[in-house]
C-alpha positions in Angstrom: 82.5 117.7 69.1 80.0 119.9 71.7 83.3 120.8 73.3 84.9 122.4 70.7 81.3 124.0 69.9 82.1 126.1 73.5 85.2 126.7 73.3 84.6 128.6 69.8 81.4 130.4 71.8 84.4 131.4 74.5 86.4 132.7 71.6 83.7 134.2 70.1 82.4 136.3 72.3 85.6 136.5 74.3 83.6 135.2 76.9 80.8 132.7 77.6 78.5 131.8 80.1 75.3 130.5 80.5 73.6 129.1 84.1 70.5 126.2 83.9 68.4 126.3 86.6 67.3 123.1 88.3 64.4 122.5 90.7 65.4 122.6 94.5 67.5 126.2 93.6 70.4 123.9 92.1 71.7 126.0 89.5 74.8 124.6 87.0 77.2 127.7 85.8 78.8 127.0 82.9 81.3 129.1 81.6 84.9 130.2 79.8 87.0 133.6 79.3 90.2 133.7 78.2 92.0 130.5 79.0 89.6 129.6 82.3 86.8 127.1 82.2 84.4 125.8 84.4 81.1 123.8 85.8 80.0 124.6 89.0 77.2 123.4 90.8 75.8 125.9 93.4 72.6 125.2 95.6 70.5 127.4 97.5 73.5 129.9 96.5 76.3 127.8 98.2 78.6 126.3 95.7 78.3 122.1 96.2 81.3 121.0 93.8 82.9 122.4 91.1 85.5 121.6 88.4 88.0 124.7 87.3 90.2 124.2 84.1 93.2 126.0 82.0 93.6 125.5 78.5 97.2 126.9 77.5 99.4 125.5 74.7 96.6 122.7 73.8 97.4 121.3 77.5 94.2 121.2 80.0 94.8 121.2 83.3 91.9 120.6 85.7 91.0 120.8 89.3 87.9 119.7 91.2 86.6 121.7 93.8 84.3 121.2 96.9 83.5 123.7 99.5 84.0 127.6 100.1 86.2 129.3 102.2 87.5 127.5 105.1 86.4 124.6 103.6 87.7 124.5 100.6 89.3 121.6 98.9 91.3 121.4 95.8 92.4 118.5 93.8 93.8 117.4 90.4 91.3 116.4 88.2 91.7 114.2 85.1 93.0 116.4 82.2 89.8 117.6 79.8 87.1 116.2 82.8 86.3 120.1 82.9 85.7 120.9 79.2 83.5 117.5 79.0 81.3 118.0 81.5 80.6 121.6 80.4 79.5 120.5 77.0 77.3 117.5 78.2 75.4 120.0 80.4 75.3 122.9 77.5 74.4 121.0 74.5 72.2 118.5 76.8 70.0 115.6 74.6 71.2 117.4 71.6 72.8 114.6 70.3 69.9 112.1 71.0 67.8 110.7 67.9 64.3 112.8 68.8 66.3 115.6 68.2 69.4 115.6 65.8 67.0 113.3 63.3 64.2 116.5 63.5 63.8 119.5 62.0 62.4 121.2 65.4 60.0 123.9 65.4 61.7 128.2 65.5 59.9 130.3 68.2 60.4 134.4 67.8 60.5 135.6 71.3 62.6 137.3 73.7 65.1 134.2 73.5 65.1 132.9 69.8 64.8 129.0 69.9 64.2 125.6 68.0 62.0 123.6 70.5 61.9 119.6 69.6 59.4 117.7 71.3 59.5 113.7 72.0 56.4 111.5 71.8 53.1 113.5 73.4 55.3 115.6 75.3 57.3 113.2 77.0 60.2 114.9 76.5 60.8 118.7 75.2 63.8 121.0 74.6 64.7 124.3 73.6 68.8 125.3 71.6 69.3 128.9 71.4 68.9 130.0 68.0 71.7 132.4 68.5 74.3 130.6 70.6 73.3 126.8 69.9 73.1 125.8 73.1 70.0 123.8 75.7 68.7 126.5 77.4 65.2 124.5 78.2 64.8 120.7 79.2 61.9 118.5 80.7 61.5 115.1 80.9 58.0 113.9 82.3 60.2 110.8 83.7 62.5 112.8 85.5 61.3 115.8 86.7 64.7 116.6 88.5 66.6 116.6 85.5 64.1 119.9 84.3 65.7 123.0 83.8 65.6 126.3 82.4 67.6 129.0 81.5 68.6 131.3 84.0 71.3 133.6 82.1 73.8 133.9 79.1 76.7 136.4 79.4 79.1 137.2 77.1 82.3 139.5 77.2 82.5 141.5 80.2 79.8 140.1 81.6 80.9 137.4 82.2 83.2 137.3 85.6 86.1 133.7 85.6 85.4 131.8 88.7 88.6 130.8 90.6 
């Protein structure tokens, strides 16, 4: 379901991409332009690992990546791994109970979003009103999993990684 949700966002805005920022400068880029996809995981401004993807004629073909440069390493991925993990990252807890079974509060500011809460605060996130995707999390369990948004581009903005 969450993947097709991106994919139409890719189409859309002829492309999509939006980067959560972790704790520890881990940031996930998630992305899609033209027939390109991908989830890469880049810390302290070195990508870590990253999976690359081509949708043509309904066929995926994916590729998991570690390293840069020299170091770089290709292999074949599992057909579809690519679109997956996108969505899992971009529509994050979205599709847990504390959230798809409440309304959520709408806050007006510079990034339009519902915020849903969990218990006293145990849990909180934030879906773009505009793009319907996670673009704040915190868990008071797991502070590791926190993130926020650190950017959304669409169209020419957004650049396909390769």
């Amino acid at each position: 379901m969450f993947e097709e949700e991106f994919m139409k966002l890719v189409q859309q805005y002829q492309g999509f991409e939006i980067v959560h920022a972790y704790r520890d400068d881990v940031d996930h880029y998630l992305g899609g332009k033209n027939d390109h996809y991908w989830h890469v995981i880049m810390k302290n401004g070195k990508i870590r690992e990253s999976y690359a993807a081509f949708f043509k004629d309904g066929i995926w073909k994916d590729q998991y990546i570690t390293g840069e440069g020299s170091k770089r390493k290709v292999k074949e991925a599992d057909p579809g791994i690519t679109i997956k993990k996108i969505a899992a990252e971009a529509y994050l807890a979205q599709d847990e109970n504390w959230v798809k079974d409440k309304k959520g509060t709408l806050i007006e500011e510079e990034q339009p979003r519902i915020h849903y809460v969990k218990g006293f605060g145990d849990k909180a996130l934030d879906v773009s009103k505009q793009y319907g995707v996670s673009i704040a999390f915190n868990d008071l369990d797991d502070n590791a999993g926190a993130f926020h948004v650190r950017f959304i581009n669409t169209g020419d903005e957004v650049n396909i990684f390769e």
